[in-house]
CHARMM internal coordinates of N, CA and C (Angstrom, degrees):
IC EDIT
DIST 1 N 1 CA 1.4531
DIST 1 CA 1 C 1.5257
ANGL 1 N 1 CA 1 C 110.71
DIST 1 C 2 N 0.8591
ANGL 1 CA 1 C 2 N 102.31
DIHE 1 N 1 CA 1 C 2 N -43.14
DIST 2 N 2 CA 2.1858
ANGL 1 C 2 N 2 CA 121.31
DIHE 1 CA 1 C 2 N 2 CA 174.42
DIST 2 CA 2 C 1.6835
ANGL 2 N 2 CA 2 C 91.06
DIHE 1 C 2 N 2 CA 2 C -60.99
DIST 2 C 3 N 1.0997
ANGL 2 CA 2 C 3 N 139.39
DIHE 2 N 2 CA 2 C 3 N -64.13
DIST 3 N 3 CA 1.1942
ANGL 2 C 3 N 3 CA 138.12
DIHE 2 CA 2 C 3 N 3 CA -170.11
DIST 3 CA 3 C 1.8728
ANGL 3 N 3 CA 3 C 124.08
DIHE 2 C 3 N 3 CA 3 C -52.01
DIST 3 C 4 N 1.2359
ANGL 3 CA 3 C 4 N 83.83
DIHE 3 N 3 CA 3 C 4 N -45.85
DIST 4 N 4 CA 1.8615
ANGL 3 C 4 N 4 CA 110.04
DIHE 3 CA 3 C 4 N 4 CA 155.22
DIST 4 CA 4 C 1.6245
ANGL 4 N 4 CA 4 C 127.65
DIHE 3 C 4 N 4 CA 4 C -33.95
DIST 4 C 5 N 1.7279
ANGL 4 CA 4 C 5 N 88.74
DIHE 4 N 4 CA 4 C 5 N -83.45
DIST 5 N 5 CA 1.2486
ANGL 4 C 5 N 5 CA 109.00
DIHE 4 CA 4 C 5 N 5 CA 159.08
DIST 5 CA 5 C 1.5108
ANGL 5 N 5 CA 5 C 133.54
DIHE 4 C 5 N 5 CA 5 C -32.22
DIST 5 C 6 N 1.4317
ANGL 5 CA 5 C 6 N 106.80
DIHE 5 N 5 CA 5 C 6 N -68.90
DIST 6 N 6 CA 1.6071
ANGL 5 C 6 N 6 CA 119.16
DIHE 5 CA 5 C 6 N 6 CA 150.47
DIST 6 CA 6 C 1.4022
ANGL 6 N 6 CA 6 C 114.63
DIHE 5 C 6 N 6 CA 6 C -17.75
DIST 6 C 7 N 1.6355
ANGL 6 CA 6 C 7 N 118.40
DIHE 6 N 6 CA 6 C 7 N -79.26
DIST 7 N 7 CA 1.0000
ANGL 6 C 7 N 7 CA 126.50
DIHE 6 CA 6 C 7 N 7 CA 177.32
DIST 7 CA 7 C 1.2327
ANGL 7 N 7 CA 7 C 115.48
DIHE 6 C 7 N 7 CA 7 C -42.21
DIST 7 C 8 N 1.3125
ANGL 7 CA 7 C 8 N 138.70
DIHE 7 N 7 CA 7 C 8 N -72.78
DIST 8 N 8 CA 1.0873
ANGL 7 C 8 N 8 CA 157.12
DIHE 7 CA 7 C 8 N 8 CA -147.92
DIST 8 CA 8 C 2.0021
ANGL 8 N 8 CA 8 C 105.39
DIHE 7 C 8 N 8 CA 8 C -51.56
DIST 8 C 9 N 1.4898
ANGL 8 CA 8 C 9 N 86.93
DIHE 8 N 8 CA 8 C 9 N -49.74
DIST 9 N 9 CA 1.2388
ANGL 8 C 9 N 9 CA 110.25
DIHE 8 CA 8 C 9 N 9 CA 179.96
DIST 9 CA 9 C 1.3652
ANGL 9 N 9 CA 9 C 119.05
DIHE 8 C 9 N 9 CA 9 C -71.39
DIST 9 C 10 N 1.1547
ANGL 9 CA 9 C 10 N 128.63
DIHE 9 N 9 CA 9 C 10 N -33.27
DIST 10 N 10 CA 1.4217
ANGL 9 C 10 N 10 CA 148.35
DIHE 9 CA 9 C 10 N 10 CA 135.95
DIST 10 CA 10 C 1.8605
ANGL 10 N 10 CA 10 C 120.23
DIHE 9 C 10 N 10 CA 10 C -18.45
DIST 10 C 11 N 1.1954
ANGL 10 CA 10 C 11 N 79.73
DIHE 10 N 10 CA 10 C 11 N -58.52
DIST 11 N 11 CA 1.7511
ANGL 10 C 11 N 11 CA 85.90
DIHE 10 CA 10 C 11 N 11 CA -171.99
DIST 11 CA 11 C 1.7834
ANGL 11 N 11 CA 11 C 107.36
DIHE 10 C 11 N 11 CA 11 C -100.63
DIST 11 C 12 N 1.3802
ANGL 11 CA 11 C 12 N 109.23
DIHE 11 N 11 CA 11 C 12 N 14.39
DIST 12 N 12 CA 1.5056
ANGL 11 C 12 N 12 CA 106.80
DIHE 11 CA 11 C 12 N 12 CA 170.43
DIST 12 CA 12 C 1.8547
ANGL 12 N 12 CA 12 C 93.37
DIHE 11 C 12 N 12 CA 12 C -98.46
DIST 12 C 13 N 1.1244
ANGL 12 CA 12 C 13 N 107.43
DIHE 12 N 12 CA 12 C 13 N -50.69
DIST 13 N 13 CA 1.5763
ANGL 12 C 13 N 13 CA 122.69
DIHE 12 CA 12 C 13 N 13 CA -171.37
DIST 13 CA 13 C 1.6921
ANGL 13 N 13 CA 13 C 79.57
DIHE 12 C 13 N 13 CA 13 C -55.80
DIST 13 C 14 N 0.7818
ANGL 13 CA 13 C 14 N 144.80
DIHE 13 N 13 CA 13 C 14 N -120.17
DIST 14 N 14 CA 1.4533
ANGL 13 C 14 N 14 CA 165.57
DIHE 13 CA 13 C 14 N 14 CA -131.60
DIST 14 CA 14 C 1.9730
ANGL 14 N 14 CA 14 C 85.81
DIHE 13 C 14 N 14 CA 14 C -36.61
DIST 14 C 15 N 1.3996
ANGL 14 CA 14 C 15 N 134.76
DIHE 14 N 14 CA 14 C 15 N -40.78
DIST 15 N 15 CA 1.4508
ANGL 14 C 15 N 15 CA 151.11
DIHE 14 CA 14 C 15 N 15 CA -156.73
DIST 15 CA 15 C 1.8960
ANGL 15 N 15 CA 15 C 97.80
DIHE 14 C 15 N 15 CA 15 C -86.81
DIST 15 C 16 N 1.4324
ANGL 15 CA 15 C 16 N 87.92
DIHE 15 N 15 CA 15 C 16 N -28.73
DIST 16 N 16 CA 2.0410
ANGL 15 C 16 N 16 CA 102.77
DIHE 15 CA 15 C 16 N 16 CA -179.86
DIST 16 CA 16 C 0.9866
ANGL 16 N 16 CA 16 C 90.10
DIHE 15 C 16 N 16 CA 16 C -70.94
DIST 16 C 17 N 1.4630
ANGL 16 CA 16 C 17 N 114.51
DIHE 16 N 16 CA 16 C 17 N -80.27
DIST 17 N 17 CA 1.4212
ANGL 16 C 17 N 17 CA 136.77
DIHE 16 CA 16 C 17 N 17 CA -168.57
DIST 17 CA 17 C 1.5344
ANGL 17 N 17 CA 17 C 128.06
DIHE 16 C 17 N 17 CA 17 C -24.67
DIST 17 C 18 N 1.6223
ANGL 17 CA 17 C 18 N 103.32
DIHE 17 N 17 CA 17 C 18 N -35.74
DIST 18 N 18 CA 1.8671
ANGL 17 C 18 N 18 CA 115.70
DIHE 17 CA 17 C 18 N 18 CA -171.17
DIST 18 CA 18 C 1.3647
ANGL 18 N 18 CA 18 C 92.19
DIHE 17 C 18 N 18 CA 18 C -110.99
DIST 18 C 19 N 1.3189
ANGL 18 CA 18 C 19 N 130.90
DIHE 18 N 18 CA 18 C 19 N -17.65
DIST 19 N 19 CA 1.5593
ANGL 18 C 19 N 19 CA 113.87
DIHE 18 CA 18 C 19 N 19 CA 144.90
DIST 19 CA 19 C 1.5254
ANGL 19 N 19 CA 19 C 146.34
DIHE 18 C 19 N 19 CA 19 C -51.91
DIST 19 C 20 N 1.5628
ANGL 19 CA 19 C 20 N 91.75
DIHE 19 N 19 CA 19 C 20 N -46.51
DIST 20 N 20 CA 1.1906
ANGL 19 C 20 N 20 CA 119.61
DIHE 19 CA 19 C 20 N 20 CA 159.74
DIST 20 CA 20 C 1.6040
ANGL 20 N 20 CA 20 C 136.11
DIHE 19 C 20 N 20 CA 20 C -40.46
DIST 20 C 21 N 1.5549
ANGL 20 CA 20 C 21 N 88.40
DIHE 20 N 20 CA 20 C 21 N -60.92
DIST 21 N 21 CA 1.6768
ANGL 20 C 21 N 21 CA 101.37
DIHE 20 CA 20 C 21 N 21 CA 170.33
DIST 21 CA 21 C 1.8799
ANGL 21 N 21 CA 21 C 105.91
DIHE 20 C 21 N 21 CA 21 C -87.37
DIST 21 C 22 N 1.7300
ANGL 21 CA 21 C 22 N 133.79
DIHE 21 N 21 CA 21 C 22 N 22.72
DIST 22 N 22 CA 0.9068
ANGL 21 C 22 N 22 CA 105.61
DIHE 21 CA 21 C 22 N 22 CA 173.73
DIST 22 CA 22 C 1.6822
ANGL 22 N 22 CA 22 C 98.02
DIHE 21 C 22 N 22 CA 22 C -107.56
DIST 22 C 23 N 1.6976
ANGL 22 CA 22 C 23 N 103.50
DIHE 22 N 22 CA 22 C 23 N -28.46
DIST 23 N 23 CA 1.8406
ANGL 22 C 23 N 23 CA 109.03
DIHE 22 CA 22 C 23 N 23 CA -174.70
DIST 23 CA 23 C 1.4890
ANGL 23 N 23 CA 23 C 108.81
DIHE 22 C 23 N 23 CA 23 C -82.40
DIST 23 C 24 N 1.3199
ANGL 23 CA 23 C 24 N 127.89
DIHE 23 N 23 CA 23 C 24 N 13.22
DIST 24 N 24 CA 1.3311
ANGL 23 C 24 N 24 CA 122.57
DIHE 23 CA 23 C 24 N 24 CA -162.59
DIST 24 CA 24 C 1.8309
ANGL 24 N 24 CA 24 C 107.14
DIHE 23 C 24 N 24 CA 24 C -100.47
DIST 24 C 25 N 1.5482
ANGL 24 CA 24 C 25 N 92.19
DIHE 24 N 24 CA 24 C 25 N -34.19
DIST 25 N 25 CA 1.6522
ANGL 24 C 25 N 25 CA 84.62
DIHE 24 CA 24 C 25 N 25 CA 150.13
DIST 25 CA 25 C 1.5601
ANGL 25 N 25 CA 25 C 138.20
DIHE 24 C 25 N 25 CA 25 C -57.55
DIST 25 C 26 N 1.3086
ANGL 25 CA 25 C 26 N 119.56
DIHE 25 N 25 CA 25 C 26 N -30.59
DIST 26 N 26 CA 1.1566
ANGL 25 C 26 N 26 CA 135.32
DIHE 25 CA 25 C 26 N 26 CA 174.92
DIST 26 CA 26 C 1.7834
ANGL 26 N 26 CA 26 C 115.55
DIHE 25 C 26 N 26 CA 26 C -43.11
DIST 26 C 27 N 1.8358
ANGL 26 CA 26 C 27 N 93.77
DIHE 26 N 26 CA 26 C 27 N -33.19
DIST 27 N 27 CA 1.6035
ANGL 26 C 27 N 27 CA 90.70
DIHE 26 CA 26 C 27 N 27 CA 176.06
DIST 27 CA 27 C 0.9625
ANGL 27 N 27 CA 27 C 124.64
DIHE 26 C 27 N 27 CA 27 C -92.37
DIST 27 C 28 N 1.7134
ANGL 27 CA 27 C 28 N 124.95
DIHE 27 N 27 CA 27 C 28 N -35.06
DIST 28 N 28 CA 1.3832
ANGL 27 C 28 N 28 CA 116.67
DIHE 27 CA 27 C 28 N 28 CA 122.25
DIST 28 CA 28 C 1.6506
ANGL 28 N 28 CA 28 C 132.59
DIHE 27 C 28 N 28 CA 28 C 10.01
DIST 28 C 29 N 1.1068
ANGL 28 CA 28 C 29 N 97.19
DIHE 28 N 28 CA 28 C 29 N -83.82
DIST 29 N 29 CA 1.5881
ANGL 28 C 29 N 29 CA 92.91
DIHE 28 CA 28 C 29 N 29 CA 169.69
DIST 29 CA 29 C 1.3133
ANGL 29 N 29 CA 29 C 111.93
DIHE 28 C 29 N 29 CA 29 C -51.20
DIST 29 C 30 N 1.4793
ANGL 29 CA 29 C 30 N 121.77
DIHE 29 N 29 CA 29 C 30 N -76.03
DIST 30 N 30 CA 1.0424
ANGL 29 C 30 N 30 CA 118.13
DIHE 29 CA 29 C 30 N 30 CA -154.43
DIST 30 CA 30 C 1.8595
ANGL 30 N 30 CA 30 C 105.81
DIHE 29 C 30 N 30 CA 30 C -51.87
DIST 30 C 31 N 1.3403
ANGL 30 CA 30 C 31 N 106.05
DIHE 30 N 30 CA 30 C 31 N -43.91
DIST 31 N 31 CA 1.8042
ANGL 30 C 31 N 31 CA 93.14
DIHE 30 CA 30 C 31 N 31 CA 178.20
DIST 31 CA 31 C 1.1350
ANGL 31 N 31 CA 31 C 133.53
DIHE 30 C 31 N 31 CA 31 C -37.32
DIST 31 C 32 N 1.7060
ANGL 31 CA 31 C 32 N 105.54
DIHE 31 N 31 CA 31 C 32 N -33.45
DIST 32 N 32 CA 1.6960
ANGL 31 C 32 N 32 CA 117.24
DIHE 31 CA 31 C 32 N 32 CA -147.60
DIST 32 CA 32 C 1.4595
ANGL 32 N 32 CA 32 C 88.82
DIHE 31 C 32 N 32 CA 32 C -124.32
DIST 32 C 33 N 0.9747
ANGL 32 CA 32 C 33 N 124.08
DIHE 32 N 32 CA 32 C 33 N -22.72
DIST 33 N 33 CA 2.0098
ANGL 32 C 33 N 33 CA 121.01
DIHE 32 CA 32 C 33 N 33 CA 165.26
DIST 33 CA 33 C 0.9719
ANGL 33 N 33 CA 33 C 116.82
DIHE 32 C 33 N 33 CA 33 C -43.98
DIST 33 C 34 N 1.5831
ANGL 33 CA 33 C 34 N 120.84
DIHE 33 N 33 CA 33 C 34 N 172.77
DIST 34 N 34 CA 1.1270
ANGL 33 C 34 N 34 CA 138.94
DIHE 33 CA 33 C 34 N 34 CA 145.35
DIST 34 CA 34 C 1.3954
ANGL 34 N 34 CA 34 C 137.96
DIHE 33 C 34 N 34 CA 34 C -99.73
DIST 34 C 35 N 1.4105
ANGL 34 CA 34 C 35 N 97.77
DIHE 34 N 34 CA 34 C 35 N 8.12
DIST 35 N 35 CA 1.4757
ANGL 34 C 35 N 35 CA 94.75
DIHE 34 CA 34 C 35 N 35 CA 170.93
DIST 35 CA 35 C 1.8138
ANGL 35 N 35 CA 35 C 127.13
DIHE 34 C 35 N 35 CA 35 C -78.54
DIST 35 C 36 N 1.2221
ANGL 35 CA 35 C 36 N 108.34
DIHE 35 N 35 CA 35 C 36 N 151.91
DIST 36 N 36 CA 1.2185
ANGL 35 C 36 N 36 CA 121.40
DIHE 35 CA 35 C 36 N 36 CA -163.79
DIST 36 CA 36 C 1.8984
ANGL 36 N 36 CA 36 C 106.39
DIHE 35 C 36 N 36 CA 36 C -76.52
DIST 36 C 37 N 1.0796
ANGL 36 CA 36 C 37 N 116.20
DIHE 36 N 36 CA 36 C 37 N -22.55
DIST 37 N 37 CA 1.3828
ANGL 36 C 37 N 37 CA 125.66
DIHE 36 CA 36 C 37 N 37 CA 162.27
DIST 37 CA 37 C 1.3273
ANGL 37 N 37 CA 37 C 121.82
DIHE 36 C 37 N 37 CA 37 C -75.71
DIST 37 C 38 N 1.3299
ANGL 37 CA 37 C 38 N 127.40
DIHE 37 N 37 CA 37 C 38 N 11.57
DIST 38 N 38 CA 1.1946
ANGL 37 C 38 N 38 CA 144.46
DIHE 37 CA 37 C 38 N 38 CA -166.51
DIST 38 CA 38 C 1.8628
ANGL 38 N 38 CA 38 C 108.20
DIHE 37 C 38 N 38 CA 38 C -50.66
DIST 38 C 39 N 0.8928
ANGL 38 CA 38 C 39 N 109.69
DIHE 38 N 38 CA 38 C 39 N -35.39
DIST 39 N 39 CA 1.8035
ANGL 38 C 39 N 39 CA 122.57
DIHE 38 CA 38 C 39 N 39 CA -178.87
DIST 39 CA 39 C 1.6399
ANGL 39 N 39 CA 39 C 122.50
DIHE 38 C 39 N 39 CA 39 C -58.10
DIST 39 C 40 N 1.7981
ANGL 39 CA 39 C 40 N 92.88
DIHE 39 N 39 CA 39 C 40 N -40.92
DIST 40 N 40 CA 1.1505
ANGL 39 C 40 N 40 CA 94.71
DIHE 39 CA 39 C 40 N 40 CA -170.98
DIST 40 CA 40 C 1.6640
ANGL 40 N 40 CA 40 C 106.18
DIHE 39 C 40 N 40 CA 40 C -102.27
DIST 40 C 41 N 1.3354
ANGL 40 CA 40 C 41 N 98.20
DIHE 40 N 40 CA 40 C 41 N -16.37
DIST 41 N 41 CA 1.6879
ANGL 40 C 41 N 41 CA 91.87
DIHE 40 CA 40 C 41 N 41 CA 175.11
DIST 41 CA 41 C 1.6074
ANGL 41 N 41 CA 41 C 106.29
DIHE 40 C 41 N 41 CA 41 C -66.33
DIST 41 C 42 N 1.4126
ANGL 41 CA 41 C 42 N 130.59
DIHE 41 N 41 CA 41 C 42 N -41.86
DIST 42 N 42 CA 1.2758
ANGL 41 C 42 N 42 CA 151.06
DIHE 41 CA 41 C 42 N 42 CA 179.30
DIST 42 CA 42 C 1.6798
ANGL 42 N 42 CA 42 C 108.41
DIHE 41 C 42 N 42 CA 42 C -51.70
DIST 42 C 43 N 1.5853
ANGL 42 CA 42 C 43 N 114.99
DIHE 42 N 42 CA 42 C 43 N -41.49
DIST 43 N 43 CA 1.3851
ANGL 42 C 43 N 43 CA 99.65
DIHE 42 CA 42 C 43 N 43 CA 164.76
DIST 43 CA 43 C 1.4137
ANGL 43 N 43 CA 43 C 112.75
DIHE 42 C 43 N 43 CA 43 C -112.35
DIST 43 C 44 N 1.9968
ANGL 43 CA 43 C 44 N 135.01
DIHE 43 N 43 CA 43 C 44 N 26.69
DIST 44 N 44 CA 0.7402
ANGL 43 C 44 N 44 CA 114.58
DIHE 43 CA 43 C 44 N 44 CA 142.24
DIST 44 CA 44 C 1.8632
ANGL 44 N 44 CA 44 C 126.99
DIHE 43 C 44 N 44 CA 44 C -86.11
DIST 44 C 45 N 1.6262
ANGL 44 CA 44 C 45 N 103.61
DIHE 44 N 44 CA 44 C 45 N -22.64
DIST 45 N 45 CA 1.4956
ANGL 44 C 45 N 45 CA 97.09
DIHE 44 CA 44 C 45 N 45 CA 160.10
DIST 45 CA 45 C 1.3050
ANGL 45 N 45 CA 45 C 137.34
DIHE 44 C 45 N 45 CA 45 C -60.40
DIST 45 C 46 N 1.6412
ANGL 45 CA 45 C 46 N 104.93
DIHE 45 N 45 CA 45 C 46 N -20.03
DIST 46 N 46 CA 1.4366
ANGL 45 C 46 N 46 CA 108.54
DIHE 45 CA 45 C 46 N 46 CA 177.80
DIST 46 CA 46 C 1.5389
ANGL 46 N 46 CA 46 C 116.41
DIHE 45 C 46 N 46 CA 46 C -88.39
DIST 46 C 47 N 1.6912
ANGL 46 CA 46 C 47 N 107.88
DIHE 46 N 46 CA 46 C 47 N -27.70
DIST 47 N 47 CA 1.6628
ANGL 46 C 47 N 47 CA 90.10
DIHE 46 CA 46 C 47 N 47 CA 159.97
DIST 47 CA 47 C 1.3927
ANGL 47 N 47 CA 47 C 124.43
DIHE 46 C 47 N 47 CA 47 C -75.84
DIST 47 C 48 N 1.6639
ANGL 47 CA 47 C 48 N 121.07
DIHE 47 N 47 CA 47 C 48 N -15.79
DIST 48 N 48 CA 1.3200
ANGL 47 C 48 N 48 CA 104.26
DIHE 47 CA 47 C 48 N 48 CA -172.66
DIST 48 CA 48 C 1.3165
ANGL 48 N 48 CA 48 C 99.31
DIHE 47 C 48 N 48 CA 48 C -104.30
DIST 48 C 49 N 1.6828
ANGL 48 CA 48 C 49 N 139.34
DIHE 48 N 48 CA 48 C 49 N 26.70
DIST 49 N 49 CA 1.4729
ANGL 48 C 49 N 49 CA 124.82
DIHE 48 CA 48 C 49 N 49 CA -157.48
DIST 49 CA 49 C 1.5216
ANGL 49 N 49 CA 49 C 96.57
DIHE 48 C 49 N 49 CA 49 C -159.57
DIST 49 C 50 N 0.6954
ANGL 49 CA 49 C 50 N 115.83
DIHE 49 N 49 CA 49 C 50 N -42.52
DIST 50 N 50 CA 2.0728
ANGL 49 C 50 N 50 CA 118.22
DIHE 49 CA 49 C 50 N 50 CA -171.09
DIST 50 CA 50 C 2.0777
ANGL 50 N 50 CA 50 C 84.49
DIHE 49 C 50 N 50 CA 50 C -90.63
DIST 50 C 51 N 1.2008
ANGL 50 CA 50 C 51 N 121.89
DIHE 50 N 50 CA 50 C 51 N -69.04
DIST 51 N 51 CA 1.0925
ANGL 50 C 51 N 51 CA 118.37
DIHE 50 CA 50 C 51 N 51 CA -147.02
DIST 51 CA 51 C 1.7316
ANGL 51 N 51 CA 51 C 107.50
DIHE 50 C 51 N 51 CA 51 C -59.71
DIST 51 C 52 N 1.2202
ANGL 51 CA 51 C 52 N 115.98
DIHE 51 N 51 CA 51 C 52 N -47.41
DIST 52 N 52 CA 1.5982
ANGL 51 C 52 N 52 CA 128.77
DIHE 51 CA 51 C 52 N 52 CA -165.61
DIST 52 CA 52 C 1.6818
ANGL 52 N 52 CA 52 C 88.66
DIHE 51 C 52 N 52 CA 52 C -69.82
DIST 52 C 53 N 1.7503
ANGL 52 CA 52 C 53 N 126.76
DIHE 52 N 52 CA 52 C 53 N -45.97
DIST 53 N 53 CA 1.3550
ANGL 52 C 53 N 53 CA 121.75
DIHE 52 CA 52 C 53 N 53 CA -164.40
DIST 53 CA 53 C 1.4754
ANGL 53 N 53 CA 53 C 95.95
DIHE 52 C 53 N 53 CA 53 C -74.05
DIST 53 C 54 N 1.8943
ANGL 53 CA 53 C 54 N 148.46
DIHE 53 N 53 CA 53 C 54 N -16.98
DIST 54 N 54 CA 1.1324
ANGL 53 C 54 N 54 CA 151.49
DIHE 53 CA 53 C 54 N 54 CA 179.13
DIST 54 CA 54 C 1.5116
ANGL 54 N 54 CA 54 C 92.98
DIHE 53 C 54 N 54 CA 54 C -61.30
DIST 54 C 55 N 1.2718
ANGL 54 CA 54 C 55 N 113.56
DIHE 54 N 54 CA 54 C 55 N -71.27
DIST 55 N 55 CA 1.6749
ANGL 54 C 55 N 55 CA 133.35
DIHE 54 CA 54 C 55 N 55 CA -170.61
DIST 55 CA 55 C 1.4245
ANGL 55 N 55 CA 55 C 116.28
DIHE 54 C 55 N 55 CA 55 C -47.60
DIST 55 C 56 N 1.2002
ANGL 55 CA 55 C 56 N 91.74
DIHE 55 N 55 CA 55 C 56 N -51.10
DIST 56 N 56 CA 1.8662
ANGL 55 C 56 N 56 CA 103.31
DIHE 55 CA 55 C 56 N 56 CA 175.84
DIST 56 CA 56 C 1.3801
ANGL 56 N 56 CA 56 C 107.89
DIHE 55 C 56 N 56 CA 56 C -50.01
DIST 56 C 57 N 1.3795
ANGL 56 CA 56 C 57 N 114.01
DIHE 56 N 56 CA 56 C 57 N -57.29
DIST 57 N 57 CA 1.6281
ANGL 56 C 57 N 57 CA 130.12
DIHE 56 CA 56 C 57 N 57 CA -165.50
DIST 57 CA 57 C 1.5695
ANGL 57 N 57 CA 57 C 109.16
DIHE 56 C 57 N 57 CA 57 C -51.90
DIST 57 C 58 N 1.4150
ANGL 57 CA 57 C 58 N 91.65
DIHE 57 N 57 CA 57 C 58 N -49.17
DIST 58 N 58 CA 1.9300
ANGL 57 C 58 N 58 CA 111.24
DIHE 57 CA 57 C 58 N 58 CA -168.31
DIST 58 CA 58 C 1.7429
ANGL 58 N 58 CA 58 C 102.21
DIHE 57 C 58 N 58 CA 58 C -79.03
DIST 58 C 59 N 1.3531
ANGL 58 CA 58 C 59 N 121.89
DIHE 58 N 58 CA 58 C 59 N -15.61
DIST 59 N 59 CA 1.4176
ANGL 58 C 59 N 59 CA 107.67
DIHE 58 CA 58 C 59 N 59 CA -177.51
DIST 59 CA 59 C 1.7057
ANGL 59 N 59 CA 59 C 101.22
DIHE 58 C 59 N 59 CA 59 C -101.14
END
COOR INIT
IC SEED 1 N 1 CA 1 C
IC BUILD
């Protein structure tokens, strides 16, 4: 059951992780853009790109 778990946890972190590194450009953009919505793209990359790649890392 411990072995499971492990796993399980394994392949969510690793599922964070390639999320992580795919929305994290997004803030990127938004920093170095020109769009005028720049704020919210900046904290929608960071909830879908910094936070899941934090989680991923730590599990």
């Amino acid at each position: 059951m411990q072995i499971l778990k492990y796993q399980i946890g394994k392949i969510v972190g690793i599922l964070l992780s390639i999320m992580g590194a795919v929305f994290t450009p997004v803030i990127l953009a938004g920093i170095f853009g020109d769009d005028p919505e720049s704020s919210s793209i900046i904290l929608g990359g960071f909830a879908l790109g910094v936070v899941p790649l934090i989680t991923g890392l730590l599990l």
